[in-house]
N, C-alpha and C positions, 0 to 999 in steps of 0.2 A: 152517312145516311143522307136522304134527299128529302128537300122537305116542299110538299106542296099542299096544296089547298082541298084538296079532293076528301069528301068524306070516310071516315076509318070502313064503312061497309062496301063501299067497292076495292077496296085493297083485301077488304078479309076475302070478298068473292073474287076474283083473280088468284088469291092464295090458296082457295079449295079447290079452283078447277085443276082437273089432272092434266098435268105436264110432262113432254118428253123431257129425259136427262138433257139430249143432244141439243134442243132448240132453245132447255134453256141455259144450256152454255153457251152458244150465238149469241142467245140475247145479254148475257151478263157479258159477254167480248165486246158487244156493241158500245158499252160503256165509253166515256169519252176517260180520256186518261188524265184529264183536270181535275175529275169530281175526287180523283185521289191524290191530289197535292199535299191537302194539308186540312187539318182539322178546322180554320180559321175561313175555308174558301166560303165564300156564299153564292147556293146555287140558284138564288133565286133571282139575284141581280145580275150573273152570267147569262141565265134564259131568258130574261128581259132584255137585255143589251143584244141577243141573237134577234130578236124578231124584227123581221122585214118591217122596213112605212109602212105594205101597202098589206094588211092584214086579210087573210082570205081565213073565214070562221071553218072550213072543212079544214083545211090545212093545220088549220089550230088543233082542231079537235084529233087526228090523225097525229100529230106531234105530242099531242098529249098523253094518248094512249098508249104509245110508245114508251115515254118515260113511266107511265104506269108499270109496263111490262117489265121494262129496266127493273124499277126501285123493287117488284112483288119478286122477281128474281133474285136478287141483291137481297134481300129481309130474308129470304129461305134460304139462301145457304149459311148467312147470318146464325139462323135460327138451329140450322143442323150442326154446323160449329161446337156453338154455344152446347145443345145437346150430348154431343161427343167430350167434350169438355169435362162436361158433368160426370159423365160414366166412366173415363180416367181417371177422374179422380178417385171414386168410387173403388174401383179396382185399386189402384196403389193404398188406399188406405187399408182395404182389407187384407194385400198382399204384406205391409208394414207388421200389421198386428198377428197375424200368421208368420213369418219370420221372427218377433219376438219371442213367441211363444217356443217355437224349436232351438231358440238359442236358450231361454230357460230348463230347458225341459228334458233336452239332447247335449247341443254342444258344452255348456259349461260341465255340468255333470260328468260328462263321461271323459271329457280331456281334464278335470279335476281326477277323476280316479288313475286317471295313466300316469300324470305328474304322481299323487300320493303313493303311485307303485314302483316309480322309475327310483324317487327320493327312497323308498327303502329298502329297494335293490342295492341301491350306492352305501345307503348306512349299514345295512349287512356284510357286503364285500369288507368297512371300513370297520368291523367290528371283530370281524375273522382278523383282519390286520393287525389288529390291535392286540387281541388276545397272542397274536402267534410273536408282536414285538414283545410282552409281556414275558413270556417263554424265553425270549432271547434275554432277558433281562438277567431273569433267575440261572443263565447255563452253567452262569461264573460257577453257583453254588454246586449243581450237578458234577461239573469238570472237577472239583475238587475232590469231591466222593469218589470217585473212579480214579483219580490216581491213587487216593489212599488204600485203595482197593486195590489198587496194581491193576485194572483194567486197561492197560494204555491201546490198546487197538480200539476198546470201545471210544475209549476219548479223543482219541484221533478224529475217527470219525464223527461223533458229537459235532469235534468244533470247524471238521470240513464242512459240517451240515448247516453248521450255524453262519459260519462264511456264506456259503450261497444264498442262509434265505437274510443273509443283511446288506447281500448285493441287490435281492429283491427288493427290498423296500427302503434301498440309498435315498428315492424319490422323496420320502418326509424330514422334513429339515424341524429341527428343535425349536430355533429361532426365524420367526416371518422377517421375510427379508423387505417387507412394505415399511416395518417399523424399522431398520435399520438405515431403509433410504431415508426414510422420514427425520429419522437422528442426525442423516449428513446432511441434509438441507438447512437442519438449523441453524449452522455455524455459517449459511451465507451474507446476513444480516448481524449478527452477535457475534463473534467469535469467543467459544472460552479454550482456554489452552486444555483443562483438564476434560471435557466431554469432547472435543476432540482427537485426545490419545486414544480414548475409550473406542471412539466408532473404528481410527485406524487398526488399531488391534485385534478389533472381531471382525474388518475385513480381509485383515493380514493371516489371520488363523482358518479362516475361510479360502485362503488364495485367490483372492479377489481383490488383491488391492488396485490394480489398473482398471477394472471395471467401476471400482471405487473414484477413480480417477475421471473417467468418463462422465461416470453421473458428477459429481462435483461441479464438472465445468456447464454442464445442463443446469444442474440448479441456480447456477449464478446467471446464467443469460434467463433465465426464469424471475429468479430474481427481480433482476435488474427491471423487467416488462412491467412486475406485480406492482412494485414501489413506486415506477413512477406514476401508475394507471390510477394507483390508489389515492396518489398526492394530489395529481386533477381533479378526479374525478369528485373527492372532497372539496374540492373549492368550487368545481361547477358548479356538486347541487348545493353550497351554500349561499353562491350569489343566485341561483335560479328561484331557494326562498322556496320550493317543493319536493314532494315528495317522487316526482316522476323518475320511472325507473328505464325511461328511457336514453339515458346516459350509460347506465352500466352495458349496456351490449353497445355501445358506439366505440368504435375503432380510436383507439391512443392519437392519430395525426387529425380526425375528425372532433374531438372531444378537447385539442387544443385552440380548437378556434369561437368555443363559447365563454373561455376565461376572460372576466372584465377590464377594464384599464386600471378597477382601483385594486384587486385583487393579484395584478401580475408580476409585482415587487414581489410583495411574500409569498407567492406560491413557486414562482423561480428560485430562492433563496431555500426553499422547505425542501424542491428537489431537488439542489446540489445537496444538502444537508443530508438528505436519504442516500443519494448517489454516492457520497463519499463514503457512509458505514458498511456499505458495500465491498466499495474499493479498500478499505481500510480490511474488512474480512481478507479478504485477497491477499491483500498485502500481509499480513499476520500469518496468512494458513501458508505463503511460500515461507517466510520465515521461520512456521515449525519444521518446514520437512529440510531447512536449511541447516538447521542444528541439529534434530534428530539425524542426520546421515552422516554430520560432525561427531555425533557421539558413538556411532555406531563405528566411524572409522578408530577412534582412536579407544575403545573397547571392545575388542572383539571378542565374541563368541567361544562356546566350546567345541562347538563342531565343526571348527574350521578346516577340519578333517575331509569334507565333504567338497569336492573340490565341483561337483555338480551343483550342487546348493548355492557354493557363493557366485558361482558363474549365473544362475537364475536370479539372485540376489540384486548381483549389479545390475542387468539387464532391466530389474523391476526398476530400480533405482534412476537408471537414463531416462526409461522413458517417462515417468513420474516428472522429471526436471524437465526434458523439452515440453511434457505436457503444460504444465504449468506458465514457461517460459510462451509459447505460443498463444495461452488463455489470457495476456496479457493484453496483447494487442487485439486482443477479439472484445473481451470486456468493453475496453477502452473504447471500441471500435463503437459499441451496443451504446453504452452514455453518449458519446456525441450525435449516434443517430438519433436519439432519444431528445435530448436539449435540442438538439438543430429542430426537428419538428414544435416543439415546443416555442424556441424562439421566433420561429417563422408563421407562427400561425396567429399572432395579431401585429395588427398596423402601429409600430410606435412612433413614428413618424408626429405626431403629435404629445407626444408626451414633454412633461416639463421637462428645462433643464436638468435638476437635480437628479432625477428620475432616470430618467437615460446613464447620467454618469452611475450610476449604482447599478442598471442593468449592464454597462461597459467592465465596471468591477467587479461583479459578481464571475462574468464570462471570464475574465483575466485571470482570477482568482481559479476557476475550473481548468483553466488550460494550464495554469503554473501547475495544477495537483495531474494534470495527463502527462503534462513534463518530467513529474519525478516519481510518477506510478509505470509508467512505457516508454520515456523517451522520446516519445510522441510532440511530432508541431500542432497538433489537432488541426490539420487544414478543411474538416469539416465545420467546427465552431467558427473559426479567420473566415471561411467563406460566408456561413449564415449572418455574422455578427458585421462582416463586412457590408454586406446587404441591406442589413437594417441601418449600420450608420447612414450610409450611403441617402437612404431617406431622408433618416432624420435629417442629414446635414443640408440635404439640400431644399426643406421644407421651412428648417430654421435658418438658413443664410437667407432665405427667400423673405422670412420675415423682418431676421434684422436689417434686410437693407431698407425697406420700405420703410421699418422704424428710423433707419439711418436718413433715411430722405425726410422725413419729418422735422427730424433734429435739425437738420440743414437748414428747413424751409422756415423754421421758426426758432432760429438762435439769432441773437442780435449780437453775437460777437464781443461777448463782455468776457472780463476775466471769469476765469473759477478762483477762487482762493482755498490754491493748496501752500503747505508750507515749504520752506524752504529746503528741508531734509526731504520732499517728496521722492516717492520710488516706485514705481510700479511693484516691486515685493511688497509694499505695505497695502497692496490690494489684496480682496477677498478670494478674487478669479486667477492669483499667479501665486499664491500660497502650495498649491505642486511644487512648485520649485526648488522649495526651502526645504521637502521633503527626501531627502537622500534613501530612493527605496524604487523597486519597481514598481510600475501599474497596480500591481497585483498581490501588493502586503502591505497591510494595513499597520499605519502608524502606532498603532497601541502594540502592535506585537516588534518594534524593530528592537534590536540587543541595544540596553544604552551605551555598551564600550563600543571601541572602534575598531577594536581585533575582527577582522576579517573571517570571524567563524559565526556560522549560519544552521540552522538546524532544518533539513528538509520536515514540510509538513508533515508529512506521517513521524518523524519522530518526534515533532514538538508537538502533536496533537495524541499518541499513540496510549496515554493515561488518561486522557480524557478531553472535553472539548469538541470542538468542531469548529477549520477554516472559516466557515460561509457567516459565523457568527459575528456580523460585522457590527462597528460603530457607527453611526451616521452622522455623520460634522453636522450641526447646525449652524448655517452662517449666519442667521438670524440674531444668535446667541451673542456672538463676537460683535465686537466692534473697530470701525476704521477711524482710526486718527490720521487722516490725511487734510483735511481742511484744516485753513490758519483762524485763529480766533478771531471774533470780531468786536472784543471787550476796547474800546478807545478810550481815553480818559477826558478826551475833548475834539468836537468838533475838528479844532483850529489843529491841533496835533497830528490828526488825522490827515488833514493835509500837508503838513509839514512832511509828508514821510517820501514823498519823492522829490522832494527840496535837495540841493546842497548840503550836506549837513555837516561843510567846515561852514558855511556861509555865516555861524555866528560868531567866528574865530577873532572879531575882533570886539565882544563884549567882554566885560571885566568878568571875572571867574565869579568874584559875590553873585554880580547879577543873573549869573548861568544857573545858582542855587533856585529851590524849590521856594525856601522863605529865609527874610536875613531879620533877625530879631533887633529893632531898633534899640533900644536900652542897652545891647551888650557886645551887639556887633556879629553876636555871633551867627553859624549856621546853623542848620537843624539838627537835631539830637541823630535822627539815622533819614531819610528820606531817600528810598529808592525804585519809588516806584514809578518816578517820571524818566527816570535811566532804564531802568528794566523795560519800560514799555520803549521806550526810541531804539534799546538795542534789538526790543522783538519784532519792533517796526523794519529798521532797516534788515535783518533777515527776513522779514515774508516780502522787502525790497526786493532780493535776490531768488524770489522762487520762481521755478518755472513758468510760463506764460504757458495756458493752455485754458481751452474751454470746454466746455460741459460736453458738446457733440465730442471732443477729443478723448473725453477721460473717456464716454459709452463706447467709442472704438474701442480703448487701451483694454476696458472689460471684455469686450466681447472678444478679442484677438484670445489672452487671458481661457476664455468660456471655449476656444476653437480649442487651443494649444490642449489645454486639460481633455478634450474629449476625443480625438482625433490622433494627437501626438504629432501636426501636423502646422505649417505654416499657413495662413489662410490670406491672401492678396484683398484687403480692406482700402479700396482707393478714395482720395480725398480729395474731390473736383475743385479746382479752382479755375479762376479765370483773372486774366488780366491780358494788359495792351504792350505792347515794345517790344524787348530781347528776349523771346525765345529762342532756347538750342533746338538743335535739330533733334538732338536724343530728349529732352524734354518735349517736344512737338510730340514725336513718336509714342512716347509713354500718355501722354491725354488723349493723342487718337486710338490707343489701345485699350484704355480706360473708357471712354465712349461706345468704343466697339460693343466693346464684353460687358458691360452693366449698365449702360446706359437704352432704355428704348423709346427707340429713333420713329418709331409706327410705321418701321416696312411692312408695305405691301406682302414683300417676296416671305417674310418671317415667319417659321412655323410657330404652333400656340407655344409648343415647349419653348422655343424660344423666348420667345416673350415673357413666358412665365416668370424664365429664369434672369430679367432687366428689370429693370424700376424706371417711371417718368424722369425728365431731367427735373431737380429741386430747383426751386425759384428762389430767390435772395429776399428774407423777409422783409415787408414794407416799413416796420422798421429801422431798417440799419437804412443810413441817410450819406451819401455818398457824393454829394454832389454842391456841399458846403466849404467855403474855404476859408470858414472859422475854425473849423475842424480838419484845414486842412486834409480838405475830401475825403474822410471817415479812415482817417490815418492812423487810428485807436482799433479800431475794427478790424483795418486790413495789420498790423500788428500783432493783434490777437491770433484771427486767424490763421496768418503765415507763418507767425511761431507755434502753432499749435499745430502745425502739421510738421516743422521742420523739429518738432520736441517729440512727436509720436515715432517719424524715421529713426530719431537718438533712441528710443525705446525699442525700436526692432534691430538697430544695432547691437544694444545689450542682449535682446534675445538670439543672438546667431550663435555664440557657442553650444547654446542650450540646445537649438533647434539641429544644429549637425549632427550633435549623436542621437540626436533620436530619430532623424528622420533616412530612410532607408536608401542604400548608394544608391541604388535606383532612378532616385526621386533629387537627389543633392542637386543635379545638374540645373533643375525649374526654381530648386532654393536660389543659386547662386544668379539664374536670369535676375528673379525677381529683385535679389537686393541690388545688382549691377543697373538692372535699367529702370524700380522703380524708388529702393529708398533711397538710391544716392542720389535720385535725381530733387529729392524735395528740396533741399536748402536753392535749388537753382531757381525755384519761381519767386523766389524772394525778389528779382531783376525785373520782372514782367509786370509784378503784383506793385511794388513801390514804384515804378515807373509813370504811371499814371499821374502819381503825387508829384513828383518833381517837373514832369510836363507843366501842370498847374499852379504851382505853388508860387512859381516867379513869370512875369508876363514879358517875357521875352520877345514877341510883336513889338511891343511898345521900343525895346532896346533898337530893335532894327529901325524902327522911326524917326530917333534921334538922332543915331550914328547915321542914316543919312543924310540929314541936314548940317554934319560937321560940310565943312569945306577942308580937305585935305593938299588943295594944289597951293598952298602955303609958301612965301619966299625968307620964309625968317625961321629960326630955332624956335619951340615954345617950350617955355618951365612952368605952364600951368595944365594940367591935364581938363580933358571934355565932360563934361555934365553926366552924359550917358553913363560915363562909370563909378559916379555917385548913384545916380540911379537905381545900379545893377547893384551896387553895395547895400544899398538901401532896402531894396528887396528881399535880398541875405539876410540883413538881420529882421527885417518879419518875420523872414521864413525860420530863422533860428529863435525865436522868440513863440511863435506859434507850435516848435517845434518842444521848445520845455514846455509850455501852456499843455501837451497831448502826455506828456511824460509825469503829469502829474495824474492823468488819468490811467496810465499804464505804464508800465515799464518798457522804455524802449531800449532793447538792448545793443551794444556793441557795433556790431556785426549789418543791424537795422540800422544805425546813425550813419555808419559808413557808406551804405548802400544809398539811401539816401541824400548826402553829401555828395557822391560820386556822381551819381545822376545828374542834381542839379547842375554843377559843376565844368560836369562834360557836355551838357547842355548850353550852358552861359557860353564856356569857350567854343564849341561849335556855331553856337551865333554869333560869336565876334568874328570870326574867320567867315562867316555869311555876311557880317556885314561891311568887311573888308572887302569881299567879292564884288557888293557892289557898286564901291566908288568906279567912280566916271573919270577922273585925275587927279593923280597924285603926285606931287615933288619930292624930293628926299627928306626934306625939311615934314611934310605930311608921314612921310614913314617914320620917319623919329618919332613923330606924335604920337603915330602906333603905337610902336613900344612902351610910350610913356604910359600911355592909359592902359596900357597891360600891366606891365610892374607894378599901377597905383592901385590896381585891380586886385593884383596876387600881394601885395604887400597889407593890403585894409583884410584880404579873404583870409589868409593864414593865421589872425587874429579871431576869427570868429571859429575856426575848424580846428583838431586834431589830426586830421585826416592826408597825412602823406606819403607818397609824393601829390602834389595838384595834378588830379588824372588830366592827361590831353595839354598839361603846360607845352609840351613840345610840339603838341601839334598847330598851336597857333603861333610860337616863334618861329619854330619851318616856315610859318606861310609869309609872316612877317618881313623875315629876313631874305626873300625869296625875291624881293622887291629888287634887290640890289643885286642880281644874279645876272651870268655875261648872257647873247645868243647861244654859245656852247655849253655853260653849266645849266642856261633854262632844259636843252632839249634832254640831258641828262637827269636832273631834276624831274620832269614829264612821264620819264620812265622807270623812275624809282620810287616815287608818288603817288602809290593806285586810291591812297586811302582818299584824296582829293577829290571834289566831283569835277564833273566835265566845264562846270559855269565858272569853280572856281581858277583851273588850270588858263582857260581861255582867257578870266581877267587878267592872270599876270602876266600874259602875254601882249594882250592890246596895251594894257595900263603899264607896267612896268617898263616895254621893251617898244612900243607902241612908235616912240618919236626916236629909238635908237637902229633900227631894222629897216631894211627896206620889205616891199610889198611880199617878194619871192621870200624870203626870211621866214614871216609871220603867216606866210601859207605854208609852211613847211613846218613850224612848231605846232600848228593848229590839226596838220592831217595826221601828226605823233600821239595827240589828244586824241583825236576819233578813231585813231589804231586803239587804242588800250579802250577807249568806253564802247566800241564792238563787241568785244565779246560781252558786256554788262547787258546788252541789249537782246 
């Protein structure tokens, strides 16, 4: 509508004067097509915004009257509209209540009297039927009056008569065959043996047993649909908490995806539990017809006469068995479509650990009962359930690495204290193992003899019970005895426990007693509990070395193995300086690769998802002391703690072979080839560091240069430097029990450590042999001597032999004394030598024996072999 200023009486006069139809559809065309945009438009701030600066009051006025025209045009057919409107409705309501009225009045009425006449036409025909079966009832009695009468032509015919009219009315059956389906469908859910025989018998008398056969296998796939619709559909609306009955018309694969997380334990468990009384009917109803046709064979009949009869007989017979036989796989086929939508239709991917395993069991449990109801691999459940592991596994590795990286960033590398007997079987996460049974039977049910005889689940269940009835372990319940006690009986005992423990071997036995009673001399009456604890002491001496981040892998591997049946690649970063192998190189760049995120650019998000930050080494651990012989407690801990978790996946490789599928053995055997065997190897890298620092082998080269070597006499007193280096040693072996009373250093560590140093020390004598400036032979003997006095003081402080690299410093030693022809031979059997040191013994040794051309010819033998190095 348009809204203007102009008084309601010149609009009402413009509305009475008479108008052509034609001029005033012009005028209402003339409309602008703005003023119909929208309800919102304002026409009065449009018509202001059109007018010109330079206002002419005609022009105005002639613009005006124009929209008068407009708007008085626009209201009248408004107004006729509206009009017509009215008078439709008018009419429809009258035409409504007139239509009523003939449906009252006519059509009910009179199509009620046709129905009441068609109905007694039918009950009449159904009444003459009746009477005349009645008739047929009574003939027996008639036939007999006529024979005794000797009528036999009339009886003849009688019972010809009676023949035709009982061919007529074959079509009424005694028994509805509604309520005989109804009797079979019973026993799809129940089965009883004796209502069973019953229904076979009145379809067998009927000759109807294959069609009997037909329905059967319908009720059961009916079945199957009703039971499990009914299982959900109960737990939807009890977590929905109403009454809406918009659930019952929603489709079984739709109606799967409103069940809750806490509700989907037991409603999967309720519909195996339904599924099976099914299957269990099944399996019972081929069993009767498996006996019944046993019995039938070995009783036969009297009319075996009938050689047409037994040939029908069999025939029923076959097709009964393949029918049966075939509904097997169809059944079977129906549950797993049934469970697979079911499983598939929420996200488990977040569910607890324990949870998951119970839905993992549950599925196991179903596919062992498809194994020995068809035969069946169920590769519809393998693929569903595959699926969802597949989630879960990789939602929960995704978590526990990140937990893994925590552990990392904030372990300070102290021991765990487990006991001596520790085992990874004495964990809660590797208790499968100790269970000799498959996935998929539950420990409550295993035979406790060892005979070899097993009872498939339908017959151990076939009295009563139900598979899916399961136990649920609480681990919570149980407990782990794997930590060592921490009751000490003193302080000072307490340390004594990584002590020496002959070291008191030379007190007097009284004195070793707990108390010696002064007045009688004697010991104590019994006292053993200062022995009892030093003998429990030194066994938790001997437990394994492992830390808190180590045991969380050994569980979680444990948590992989149980849910998966699978090995799971748990890598254990370390880092260190010196001798890495190549194959240990390899196995940290592939460990970085694949779990480590690096913040490429190029990386997709899934990537990323699937890496954790690199861990940081907590502020704590203190690495850089050589009180502590640079956190040599630490890197001890740690590198036994990963070289003790390899010894644990060692123990698991038999386990993990048969279970894991030939398929997949080949990626088993990479990972223990290239990554558990390689643990014990960073033991070289990781302690290396320590023995760099531990002894200041700078300092040795400082002194050995200020020997003077060009000597003209024998000497029988060796040089300072290898006090020194002795001196050093036993710091270092002294610092070295100082750390051993805070951990156990074992064996294998002592050695590694002793080698190091070792070869270290003697690579620096042979560097600082290199480089004297002149030497006599009288200075070479010298050599010698401070080596022997070197190896003679060090075999004293180490167990450790042979002394690594003794030979390689006599070779360089004795190399002194060697002709121009055994040097240039020497040069080329020598690689391990560097290029600085081959060249001294050439200038120094051979220096004042050689002429110019000589010593350029041993020296361009040297730059042959350090060529290719370069």
């Amino acid at each position: 509508s348009f809204l203007f200023f102009s008084p309601q009486e010149e609009l009402r006069e413009l509305r009475e004067q008479p108008t052509d139809p034609q001029a005033e559809q012009e005028i209402i065309d003339s409309i602008e097509e703005v003023y119909f945009s929208s309800d919102s438009f304002d026409t009065v701030q449009y018509e202001l915004e059109k007018l010109p600066s330079d206002l002419n009051l005609l022009e105005l006025e002639e613009y005006r009257d124009k929209l008068k025209r407009q708007q008085a045009a626009e209201l009248e057919r408004v107004t006729s509209l509206q009009t017509n409107l009215q008078l439709a409705a008018v009419i429809c309501t009258n035409a409504r209540r007139q239509l009523h009225a003939a449906k009252e009045g006519f059509t009910e009425a009179s199509l009620g009297l046709l129905a009441n006449q068609r109905r007694r036409q039918l009950l009449t025909g159904l009444l003459k039927s009746l009477r005349t079966i009645k008739t047929l009832q009574r003939t027996d009695v008639r036939l007999s009056e006529m024979l005794e009468e000797e009528d036999y032509p009339g009886a003849i015919q009688l019972c010809l008569e009676c023949q035709k009219a009982a061919s007529t009315f074959k079509h009424y059956n005694c028994i509805r065959w509604e309520q005989l389906d109804v009797a079979l469908s019973k026993t799809c859910k129940h089965f009883d043996v004796s209502h069973y025989t019953k229904v076979q018998l009145a379809y067998k008398l009927l000759g109807k047993t294959q069609t009997a056969m037909d329905q059967l296998h319908m009720h059961f796939t009916q079945a199957i649909h009703n039971t499990v619709f009914q299982v959900v559909l109960g737990y939807v609306e009890l977590c929905a908490g109403n009454a809406d009955t918009k659930f019952q018309k929603m489709p079984y694969k739709d109606l799967c995806t409103h069940i809750t997380t806490d509700s989907y334990i037991p409603c999967l468990t309720d519909l195996c539990k339904a599924l099976w009384e099914v299957m269990l009917s099944y399996h019972l109803t081929m069993q009767w017809h498996d006996e019944h046709y046993k019995e039938e064979e070995t009783t036969p009949g009297a009319d075996d006469t009938s050689a047409e009869g037994s040939d029908e007989s069999t025939v029923g017979r076959s097709y009964v068995k393949k029918k049966l036989e075939h509904g097997l796989t169809r059944i079977w086929q129906d549950v797993q479509l049934k469970v697979k939508a079911y499983l598939l239709g929420t996200d488990v991917s977040n569910f607890k650990y324990d949870d998951f395993i119970v839905v993992l069991d549950v599925i196991s449990r179903l596919m062992q009962v498809g194994e020995e109801f068809c035969g069946s691999k169920s590769e519809l459940l393998q693929e569903s359930i595959k699926r969802q592991s597949v989630n879960y596994f990789k939602n929960y590795h995704r978590t526990r690495l990140e937990e893994l990286r925590m552990f990392l960033e904030n372990e300070t590398w102290e021991l765990c204290p487990v006991k001596s007997n520790f085992s990874i079987a004495q964990l809660h996460e590797f208790r499968f193992m100790g269970q000799c049974r498959s996935p998929s039977v539950s420990p409550s049910r295993q035979p406790e003899s060892t005979e070899p005889v097993e009872l498939c689940l339908f017959e151990q269940y076939l009295q009563g019970g139900n598979p899916f009835e399961m136990q649920i372990d609480n681990k919570d319940e149980e407990t782990e005895d794997v930590l060592a006690s921490n009751g000490y009986e003193s302080d000072e005992l307490e340390k004594s426990v990584y002590q020496d423990y002959d070291s008191d071997s030379d007190v007097p036995e009284e004195l070793k007693q707990d108390y010696v009673d002064e007045q009688t001399g004697d010991g104590p009456v019994k006292s053993v509990s200062r022995e009892t604890l030093r003998s429990r002491k030194r066994s938790d001496y001997n437990a394994p070395i492992l830390t808190n981040t180590t045991l969380n892998v050994i569980r979680l591997v444990g948590d992989f193995l149980e849910m998966i049946g699978g090995v799971v690649c748990i890598p254990y970063e370390s880092s260190g300086l010196g001798l890495i192998s190549s194959r240990l190189r390899t196995t940290l760049s592939r460990i970085q690769e694949s779990l480590i995120n690096m913040v490429s650019p190029h990386a997709s998000p899934e990537e990323r998802k699937e890496k954790v930050p690199s861990p940081h080494l907590s502020q704590l651990v203190v690495l850089t002391s050589s009180d502590t012989l640079y956190g040599l407690a630490e890197r001890v801990v740690a590198t036994e703690s990963l070289v003790f978790l390899a010894e644990q996946f060692e123990f698991l490789q038999p386990h993990l072979d048969t279970t894991m599928p030939s398929a997949k053995k080949p990626f088993l055997q990479q990972f223990y080839s290239q990554t558990v065997s390689t643990a014990s190897e960073l033991r070289k890298p990781i302690y290396w560091i320590v023995a760099a620092k531990a002894i200041d082998y700078e300092q040795m080269l400082l002194l050995m240069a200020g020997v003077k070597w060009d000597i003209k006499e024998i000497m029988s007193q060796h040089n300072v430097y290898v006090d020194v280096l002795l001196k050093e040693f036993e710091k270092f072996n002294q610092r070295l029990g100082d750390v051993s009373k805070i951990v156990r250093i074992p064996l294998p560590v002592s050695n590694v450590l002793w080698e190091h140093c070792i070869r270290l020390a003697n690579r620096t004598l042979v560097e600082g042999y290199a480089n004297v400036k002149k030497c006599s032979n009288e200075g070479r003997a010298l050599m010698q001597l401070d080596f022997q006095q070197f190896l003679m003081k060090l075999e004293k402080l180490t167990d450790l032999r042979p002394i690594p690299d003794k030979e390689f410093v006599e070779t360089y030693i004795k190399a002194y004394y060697l002709t121009e022809n055994d040097m240039e031979q020497f040069i080329k059997n020598h690689r391990e030598y560097s290029m600085k040191q081959l060249t001294n013994l050439v200038n120094v040794c051979l220096g004042s024996h050689i002429n110019k051309k000589a010593r350029q010819k041993l020296l361009a033998a040297i730059d042959d072999i350090d060529r290719p190095k370069r």
